[in-house]
C-alpha positions, 0 to 999 in steps of 0.5 A: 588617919588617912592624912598621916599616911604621908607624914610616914615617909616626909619625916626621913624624907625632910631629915635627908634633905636637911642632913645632906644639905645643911652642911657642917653646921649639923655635925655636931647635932645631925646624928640625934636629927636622922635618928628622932625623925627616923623614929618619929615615923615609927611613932606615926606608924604605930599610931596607924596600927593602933587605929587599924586594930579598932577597924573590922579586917575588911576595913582596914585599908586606908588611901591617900591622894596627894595629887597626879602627876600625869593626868592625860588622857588614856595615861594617869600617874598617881602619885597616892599611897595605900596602908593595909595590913601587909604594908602595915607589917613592913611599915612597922619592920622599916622604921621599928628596926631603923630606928635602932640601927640609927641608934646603934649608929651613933656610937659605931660611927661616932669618929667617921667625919662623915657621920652627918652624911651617913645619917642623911644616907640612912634618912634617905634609904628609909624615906625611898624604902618607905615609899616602896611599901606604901605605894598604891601603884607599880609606877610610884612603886618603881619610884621607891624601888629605884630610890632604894637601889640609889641609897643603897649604892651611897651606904655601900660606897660610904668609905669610898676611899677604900677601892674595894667599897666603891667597886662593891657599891657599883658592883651593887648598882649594876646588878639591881639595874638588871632587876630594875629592868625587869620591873619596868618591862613588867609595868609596861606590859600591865599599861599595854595589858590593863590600860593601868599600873594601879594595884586594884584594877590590875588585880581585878582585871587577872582574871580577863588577861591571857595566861602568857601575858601574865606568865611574861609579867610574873617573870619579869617581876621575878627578875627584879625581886632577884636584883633586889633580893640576891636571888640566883641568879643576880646574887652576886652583888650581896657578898661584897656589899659587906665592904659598907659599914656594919649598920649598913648590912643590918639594915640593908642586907637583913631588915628592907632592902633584900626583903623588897623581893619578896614584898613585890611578889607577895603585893603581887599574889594575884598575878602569879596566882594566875600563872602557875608557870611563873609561880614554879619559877619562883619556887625554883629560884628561892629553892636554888638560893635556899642551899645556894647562901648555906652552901656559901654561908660554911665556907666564909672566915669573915664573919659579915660575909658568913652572915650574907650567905646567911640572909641569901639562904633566908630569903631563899625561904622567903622567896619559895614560900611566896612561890607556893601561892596561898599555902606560903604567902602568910608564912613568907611574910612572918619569916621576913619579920622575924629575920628581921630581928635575929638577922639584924641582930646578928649583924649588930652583933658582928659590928659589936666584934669588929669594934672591940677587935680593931675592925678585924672580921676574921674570925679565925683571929677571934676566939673565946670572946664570951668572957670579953663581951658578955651582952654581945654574946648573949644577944648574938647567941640568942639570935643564933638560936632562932636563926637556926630554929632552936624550939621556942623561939622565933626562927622555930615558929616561922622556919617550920610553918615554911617547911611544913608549907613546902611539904603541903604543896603536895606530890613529888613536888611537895617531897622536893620542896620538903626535903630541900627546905629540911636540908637547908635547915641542917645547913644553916644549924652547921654554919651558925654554929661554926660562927658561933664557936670561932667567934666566942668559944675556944681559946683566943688567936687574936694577934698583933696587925702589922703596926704592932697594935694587938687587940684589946676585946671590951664591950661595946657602948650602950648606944650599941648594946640596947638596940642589940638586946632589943632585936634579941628580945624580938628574936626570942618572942616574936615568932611565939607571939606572931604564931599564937592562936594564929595571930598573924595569919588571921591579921594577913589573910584578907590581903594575901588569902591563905589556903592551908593545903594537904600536907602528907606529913602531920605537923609533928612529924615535920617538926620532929626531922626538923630537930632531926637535921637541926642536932645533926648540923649542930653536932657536926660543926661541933666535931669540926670546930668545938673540940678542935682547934681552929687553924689561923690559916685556913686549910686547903679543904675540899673541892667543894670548900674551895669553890664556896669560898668563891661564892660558888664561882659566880663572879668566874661565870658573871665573869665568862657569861657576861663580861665576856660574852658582853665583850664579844657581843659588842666587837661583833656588832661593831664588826657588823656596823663597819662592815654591814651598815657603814659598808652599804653607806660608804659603798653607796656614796663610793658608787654615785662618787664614781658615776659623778666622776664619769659624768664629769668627763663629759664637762670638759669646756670643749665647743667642739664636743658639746657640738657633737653631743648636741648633734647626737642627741638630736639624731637620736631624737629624729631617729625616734620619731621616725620609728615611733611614725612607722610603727 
């Protein structure tokens, strides 16, 4: 079983290859090639869990060597995988939802001339990401990481003739590079720290390290799950990478790419474990994002970028659950897997609007869209249920399980942490419930563009809708399922620990003010949006309000802070060179100049004086050794 480890990433990895350099010939047939060779990692990859299942918990990790890449002494780069339960989890959630979101593809891309490209890009992501998850080293990992960040970069920018694609593609790439530096001082001070990057012997070796080493390691990988993941404060990026197509965000922004953050730190477990100051760090950072994304999730008239906020927020669960230790590992893992279907599902769902709206993604055009598509509404509507942790279904399960985690952590810390987590939820049941009501409910505002051409709503094709109704399916069972009898506690505990801690509050209790703020968030958005009519244009609003449409003015402090501050930084250190470092150089030279100058007087070609400088020496010389004679 060991050998098909490898097969899970060659299969997209071969479809990358062959779909980005096979030229035109692959038009007409490269969409079928990238979607068969995305799910054929899948199949791979469910055999693996089959196998894995008839294996003792203690047994289930598998290895595979391929071959060294750098083997010196005192420096090996291995270049080997390792499939255990966590990777298994994202093994399943990468090409499981991939494959449907390549699915869906077909029919959104269907009139790009470039579809064939955007496969190859899809293969691609879906190969880097793939490596990412089953590396056995933060070396190889780092390969993914980066692999990611570059397949991510193309599938931003993929309608680059549009101005605000490409800004938003670099804008993307910039950012993670921040992250991506992170990540490599981390690997850096494990090589100086443990002689190693391997999972095993760095995990094993925590216990003899200092606390501030391992403290300086754990923020560093913070700094990078913060890229990767849109976290506070390197989350700027997310909002404008909603200029990709739509299938782009679904698998992106709610499925990998953004989950990469919160895999890093749980891989990690044994690092930040034994450095509780990083690990606070970490739970301040996803608690922040947590009301962060909701905050700016409320504001939001376009329906992908309200979806951003949105998986901002998510993740910000995901991220303070990770930071909780033991108490949060397992649940942040089980969020991550059901977002993963209610989120990409979502988005589908937004891409099923777009396409039946003329590309239009503001939703104050829309209105009353549930008679005009049907399927679309029930699967978005579903996925808005677990979204905001309707009981029964997904998001119930694992939204709380982080709540109830978050009160767990025990004393004013825990009732922070508690209180944050039910307000977030309170914010998420407002936002979702105000996309639910502009995009279906209501009467219709749809209008002509400026050609004239008024939308005509229909719904989508199946090529669209089944991998919709699959994610919803998902989004309904997936948390009852993974929460039954503790399923996926007990499938993830021998990796991650798990230590259930001293909530002060029983679990119904937490359950009964979650559904509290829950009806509160949905009744408020109903008085704003349900009974009333929405405005096409929208209103002033509060402070507040202004500054959410801004993204909380993030760009405007990435803007001062950074631009800014980068510009004066680098005008001061050219000042410096001029002036300091060129100033001695050219000082210098400009004084044995002058000296040579002077100097050169005295070669005048005159007998004359050389006769005298001859005679002086030589009296000088005399005048010496009389002296040194007397003394």
């Amino acid at each position: 079983m060991e050998n098909l480890i490898a097969l899970l990433v060659a299969a997209p990895l071969i479809g990358a290859a062959v779909l980005l350099c096979g030229g035109r010939r692959l038009d007409r047939a490269g969409h079928w090639l990238g979607t068969l060779l995305a799910a054929a990692s899948f199949v791979i990859g469910v055999v693996l869990f089959s196998d894995m299942l008839g294996r003792s918990a203690d047994d289930r990790s598998l290895h595979q060597h391929l071959f060294s890449w750098v083997p010196v002494e005192g420096f090996r780069a291995d270049i080997a995988f390792q499939l255990d339960q966590l990777s298994m989890t994202f093994v399943l959630l990468i090409t499981g939802v991939g494959t449907l979101i390549h699915l869906y593809s077909i029919g959104y891309m269907e009139h790009d001339e470039r579809r064939r490209r955007f496969f190859g890009y899809l293969n691609l992501f879906l190969a880097a990401m793939l490596i990412l998850v089953l590396a056995d080293n933060y070396l190889l990992l780092y390969l993914g990481w980066e692999g990611v960040g570059l397949a991510s970069y193309l599938l931003i920018g993929f309608w680059q003739h549009k101005p605000s694609a490409a800004t938003a593609a670099k804008k993307a790439f910039l950012v993670n590079r921040v992250g991506d530096m992170g990540l490599s001082i981390a690997i850096m001070l494990m090589f100086t720290t443990f002689g190693t990057f391997a999972f095993g012997p760095v995990f094993a070796a925590t216990g003899d390290a200092s606390e501030g080493k391992l403290t300086a390691i754990g923020l560093m990988l913070l700094l990078a799950a913060c890229g990767k993941s849109a976290q506070v404060p390197l989350q700027s990026w997310l909002g404008d990478a909603m200029e990709g197509p739509t299938p782009v965000s679904a698998l992106i922004h709610a499925a990998t790419m953004v989950t990469a953050g919160v895999y890093l730190i749980t891989r990690s477990s044994a690092v930040f474990n034994a450095a509780p100051d990083a690990q606070l760090v970490v739970v301040v950072v996803g608690a922040v994002t947590l009301l962060f994304g909701a905050i700016v999730g409320c504001a939001k008239d376009d329906i992908k970028k309200a979806l951003a906020g949105s998986t901002m927020s998510q993740i910000g669960y995901m991220i303070l659950a990770a930071g909780l230790g033991p108490i949060g590992y397992v649940f942040a893992i089980m969020h991550l897997v059901t977002h993963g279907f209610f989120k990409a599902g979502l988005f589908l769902g937004a891409g099923s609007v777009m396409h039946g709206m003329n590309d239009e993604v503001d939703m104050r055009k829309y209105g009353g869209l549930r008679t005009y598509m049907p399927v679309t509404f029930v699967t978005f509507g579903l996925g808005y249920l677990a979204i905001i942790g309707f009981p029964g279904l997904s998001g119930f399960f694992s939204k709380d399980k982080i709540i109830e985690a978050a009160f767990a952590k025990g004393g004013t810390e825990g009732w922070i942490l508690g209180a944050v987590t039910l307000l977030g939820a309170g914010i998420t049941a407002f936002y979702m419930t105000r996309v639910m009501l502009m995009t279906f409910f209501g009467e219709k505002r749809w209008q002509p563009d400026a050609k004239g051409d008024a939308p005509h709503p229909h719904e989508s094709p199946r090529s669209m809708t089944i991998p919709m109704i699959v994610l919803a399916v998902g989004s309904v069972f997936a948390g009852g399922f993974f929460s039954l009898g503790d399923r996926f506690l007990h499938w993830l505990e021998p990796v991650t620990g798990h230590d259930h801690g001293d909530a002060p509050l029983s679990a119904g209790v937490i359950t009964g003010a979650t559904m509290v703020v829950l009806v509160i968030g949905v009744a408020v958005a109903w008085l704003m949006y349900g009974r009333a009519s929405v405005p096409v244009a929208p209103p002033r609003g509060s402070l507040l309000t202004r500054a959410a449409r801004r993204d909380l003015l993030q760009d405007d402090f990435n803007h001062v802070v950074l631009v800014r501050g980068g510009e004066h930084l680098t005008r001061s250190l050219v000042y410096m060179d001029h002036t300091l470092v060129d100033g001695v150089v050219n000082g210098t030279a400009a004084s044995f100049g002058g000296l040579s100058g002077r100097l050169r007087k005295l070669q005048n070609g005159y007998a004359r004086t050389y006769a005298v400088s001859m005679f002086g020496g030589t009296a000088v010389l005399i005048a010496a050794t009389l002296l040194m004679r007397a003394v």
